[in-house]
Every structure is written in C-alpha cells, then in structure tokens.
C-alpha positions as CSV (number, residue, x, y, z in Angstrom):
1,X,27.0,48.1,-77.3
2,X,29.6,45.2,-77.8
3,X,31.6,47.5,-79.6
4,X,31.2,50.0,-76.9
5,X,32.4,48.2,-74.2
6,X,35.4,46.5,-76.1
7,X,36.9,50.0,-76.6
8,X,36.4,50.9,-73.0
9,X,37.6,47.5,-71.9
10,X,40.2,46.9,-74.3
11,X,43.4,48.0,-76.0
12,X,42.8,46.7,-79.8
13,X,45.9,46.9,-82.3
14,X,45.5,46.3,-85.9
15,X,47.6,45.8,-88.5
16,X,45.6,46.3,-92.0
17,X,47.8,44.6,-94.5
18,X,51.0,42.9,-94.0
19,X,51.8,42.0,-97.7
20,X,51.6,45.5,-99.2
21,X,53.5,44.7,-102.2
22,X,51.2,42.1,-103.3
23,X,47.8,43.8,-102.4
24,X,49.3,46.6,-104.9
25,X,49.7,44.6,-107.6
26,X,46.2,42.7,-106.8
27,X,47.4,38.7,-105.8
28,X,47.3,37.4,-102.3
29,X,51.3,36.8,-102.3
30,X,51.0,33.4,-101.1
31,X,54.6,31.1,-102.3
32,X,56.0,35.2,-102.9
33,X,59.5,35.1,-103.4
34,X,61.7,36.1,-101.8
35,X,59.2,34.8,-98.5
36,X,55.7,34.3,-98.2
37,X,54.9,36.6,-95.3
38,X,53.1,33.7,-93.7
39,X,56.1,31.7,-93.3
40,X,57.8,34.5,-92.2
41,X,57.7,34.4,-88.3
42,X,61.1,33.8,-87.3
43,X,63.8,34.9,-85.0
44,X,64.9,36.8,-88.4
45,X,62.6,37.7,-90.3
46,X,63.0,38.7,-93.8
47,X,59.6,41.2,-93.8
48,X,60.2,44.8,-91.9
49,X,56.4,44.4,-91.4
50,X,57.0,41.1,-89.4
51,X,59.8,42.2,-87.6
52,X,57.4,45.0,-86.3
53,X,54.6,43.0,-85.8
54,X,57.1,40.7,-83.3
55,X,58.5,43.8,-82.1
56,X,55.1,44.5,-80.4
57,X,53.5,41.7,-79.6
58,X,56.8,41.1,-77.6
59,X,56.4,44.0,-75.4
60,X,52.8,43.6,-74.6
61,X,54.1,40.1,-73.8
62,X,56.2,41.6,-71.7
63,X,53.9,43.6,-69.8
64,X,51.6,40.8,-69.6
65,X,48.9,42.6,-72.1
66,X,48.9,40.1,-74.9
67,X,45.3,38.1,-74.9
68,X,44.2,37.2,-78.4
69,X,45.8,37.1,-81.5
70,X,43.6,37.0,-84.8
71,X,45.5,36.7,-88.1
72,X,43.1,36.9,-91.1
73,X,43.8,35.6,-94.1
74,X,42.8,34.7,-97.5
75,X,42.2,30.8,-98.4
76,X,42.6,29.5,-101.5
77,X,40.2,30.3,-104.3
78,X,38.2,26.8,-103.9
79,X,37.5,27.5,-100.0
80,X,34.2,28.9,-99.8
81,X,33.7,28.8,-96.2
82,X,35.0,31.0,-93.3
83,X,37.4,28.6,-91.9
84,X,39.6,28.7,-88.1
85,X,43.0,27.1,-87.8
86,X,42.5,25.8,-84.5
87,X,45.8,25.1,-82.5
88,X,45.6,21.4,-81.0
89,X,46.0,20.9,-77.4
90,X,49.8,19.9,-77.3
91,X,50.7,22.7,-79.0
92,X,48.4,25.6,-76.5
93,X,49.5,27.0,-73.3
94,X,47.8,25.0,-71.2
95,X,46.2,27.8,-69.2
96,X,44.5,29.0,-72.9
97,X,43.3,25.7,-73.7
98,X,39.9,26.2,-72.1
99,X,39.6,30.2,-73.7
100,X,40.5,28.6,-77.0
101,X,37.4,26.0,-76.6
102,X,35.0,28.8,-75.2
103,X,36.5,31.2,-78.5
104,X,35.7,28.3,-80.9
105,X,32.2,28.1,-79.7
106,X,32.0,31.8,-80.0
107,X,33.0,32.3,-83.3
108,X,30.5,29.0,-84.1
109,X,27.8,31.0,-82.4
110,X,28.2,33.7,-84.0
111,X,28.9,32.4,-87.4
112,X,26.4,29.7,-87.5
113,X,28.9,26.7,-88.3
114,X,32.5,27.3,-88.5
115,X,34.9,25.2,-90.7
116,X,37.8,24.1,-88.0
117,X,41.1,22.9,-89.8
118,X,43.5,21.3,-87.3
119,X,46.9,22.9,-86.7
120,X,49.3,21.2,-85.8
121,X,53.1,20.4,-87.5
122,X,53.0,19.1,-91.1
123,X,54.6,15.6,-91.0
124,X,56.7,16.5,-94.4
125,X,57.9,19.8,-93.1
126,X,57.4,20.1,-89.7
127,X,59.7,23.6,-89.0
128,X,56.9,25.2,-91.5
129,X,54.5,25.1,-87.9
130,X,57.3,27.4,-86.4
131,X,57.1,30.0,-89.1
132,X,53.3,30.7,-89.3
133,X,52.1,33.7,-87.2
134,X,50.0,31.9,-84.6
135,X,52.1,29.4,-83.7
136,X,55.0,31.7,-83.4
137,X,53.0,34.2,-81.2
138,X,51.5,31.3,-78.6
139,X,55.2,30.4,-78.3
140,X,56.3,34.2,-77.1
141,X,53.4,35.2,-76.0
142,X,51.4,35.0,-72.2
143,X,50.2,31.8,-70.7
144,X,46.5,32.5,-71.4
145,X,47.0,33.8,-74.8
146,X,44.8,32.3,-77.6
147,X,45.4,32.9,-81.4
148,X,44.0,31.7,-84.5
149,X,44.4,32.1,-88.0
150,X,40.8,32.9,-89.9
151,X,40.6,32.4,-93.8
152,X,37.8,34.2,-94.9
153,X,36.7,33.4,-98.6
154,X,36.9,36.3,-101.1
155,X,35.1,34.9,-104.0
156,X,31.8,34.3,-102.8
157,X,28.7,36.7,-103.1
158,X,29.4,37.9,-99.7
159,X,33.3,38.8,-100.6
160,X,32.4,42.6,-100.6
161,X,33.8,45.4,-98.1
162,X,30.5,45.2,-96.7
163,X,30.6,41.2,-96.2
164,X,33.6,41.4,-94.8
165,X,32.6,44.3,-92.4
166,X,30.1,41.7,-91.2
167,X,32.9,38.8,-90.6
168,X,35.2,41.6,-88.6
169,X,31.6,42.3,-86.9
170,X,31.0,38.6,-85.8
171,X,35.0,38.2,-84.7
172,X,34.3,41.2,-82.6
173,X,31.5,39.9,-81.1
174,X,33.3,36.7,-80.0
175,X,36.1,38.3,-78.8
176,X,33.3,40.6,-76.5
177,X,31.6,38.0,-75.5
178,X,34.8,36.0,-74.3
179,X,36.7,39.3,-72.5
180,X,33.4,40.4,-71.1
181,X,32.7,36.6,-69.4
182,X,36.2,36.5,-68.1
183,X,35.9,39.9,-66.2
184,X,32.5,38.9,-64.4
C-alpha cells in the first residue's frame, strides 16, 4: 500500500549507479582519480553523470518539484551500521529544518536505531562540504527540500540484494510516511 500511494502521489527519479567505471571493475571508487564522484558536485563538474544529475535536479528546482534528495552510499569497510549524514541546522533551509527532524525520526522508526553523523564543513578542508552531493543540492534546490546522504554497510550478513531491497524498503517507507503526513 505505501508503495502504492507513493507512485500515485509522487514523481520518483533514480539514478542506479553514478560511478560505473568502478562498479565494473568491482571497488567503491572512493579517492578515484581523476575525481571521486562524491566530491564532484560543482559548478564544473568533471563526471558527465554529475553534470546530468545537476542538470535535473536544477529544473525540478525550477519548477518547484524538488522535495527529497537520498544519495546512498557505501561506507567504509569497518562501518557496520546503516548510518544518515544529517545536515546541521545552519547549514538547512530553514523551512526543511522541521521535515529533516520528522525524516530522521522516520528513518529511526523504521530502522530501529539509526547511526546519525553530523554534517557540517570539515575544519581542515572546509570547500570539501561544497562538493558532496547533499550539500550542493540543499544549496540549489527548493526551500523545503531535505537531503541526506545514507551509507549502507555492504559487508555484513545482511549485505545481499535482498538486504538491501529491505533498506530501499524502509527508506521508502519514511519517505511515505513523511509526503503522506504533509498532504493531510
């Protein structure tokens, strides 16, 4: 029924793989040269696959159609738990800053704990917070917009196509459960 109602509720893009060189050859492409794809969201972009990515989310922008943003990714090997970047305050639209709080306690409902990493600039680098996907798309993006980036582990028991078909099930049904309480 949830997924029933987000596809007659909902316009849902996905894009399955940014980094198609590096799922091909098997590693996660993290530190690739000649740019990691996550530190790829610029005004220039060195990916075509960014630059597309951009491309869109700038016209539903611009149409006032862009309302979450999820960027999955995978951590590093030691992570073991599903883990949210979550975008501090000073750094969210301020109109998404209560839909980002709801979201969290979503996803925490749904996934029954929730690791929740900070994101904010790195003191040593801080231009690196400009580059990452989420951050990037909150500051092109609509006023209510919320994004996160989700690192799922991949080397744990449940790091199978079907244990990952439950994660995508559980970010589904917090992104349902949030659309569906905002249109009452």
């Amino acid at each position: 029924p949830q997924a029933k109602w987000l596809r007659q509720n909902t316009e849902i893009f996905f894009v399955p793989v940014m980094d198609v060189d590096h799922v091909s050859t098997g590693d996660g492409g993290k530190h690739a040269r000649p740019q990691d794809h996550n530190l790829n969201w610029s005004d220039k972009p060195h990916w075509p696959e960014i630059a597309a990515a951009q491309k869109r989310i700038l016209g539903l922008a611009k149409e006032g159609r862009m309302n979450v943003f999820l960027d999955l990714h995978n951590p590093a090997p030691g992570n073991k738990q599903q883990t949210a970047y979550v975008i501090e305050k000073e750094y969210m639209p301020e109109k998404a800053e209560p839909r980002k709080l709801r979201f969290v306690e979503l996803m925490i409902e749904e996934f029954g704990g929730l690791e929740q990493n900070p994101a904010k600039p790195p003191v040593e680098n801080p231009d690196l917070f400009n580059r990452v996907s989420v951050p990037w798309v909150l500051q092109h993006a609509n006023p209510n917009t919320i994004a996160f980036c989700i690192e799922t582990p991949w080397n744990t028991p449940p790091s199978t196509p079907e244990g990952y078909a439950v994660v995508g099930q559980k970010l589904g049904s917090a992104v349902e459960k949030l659309l569906r309480e905002e249109k009452r």
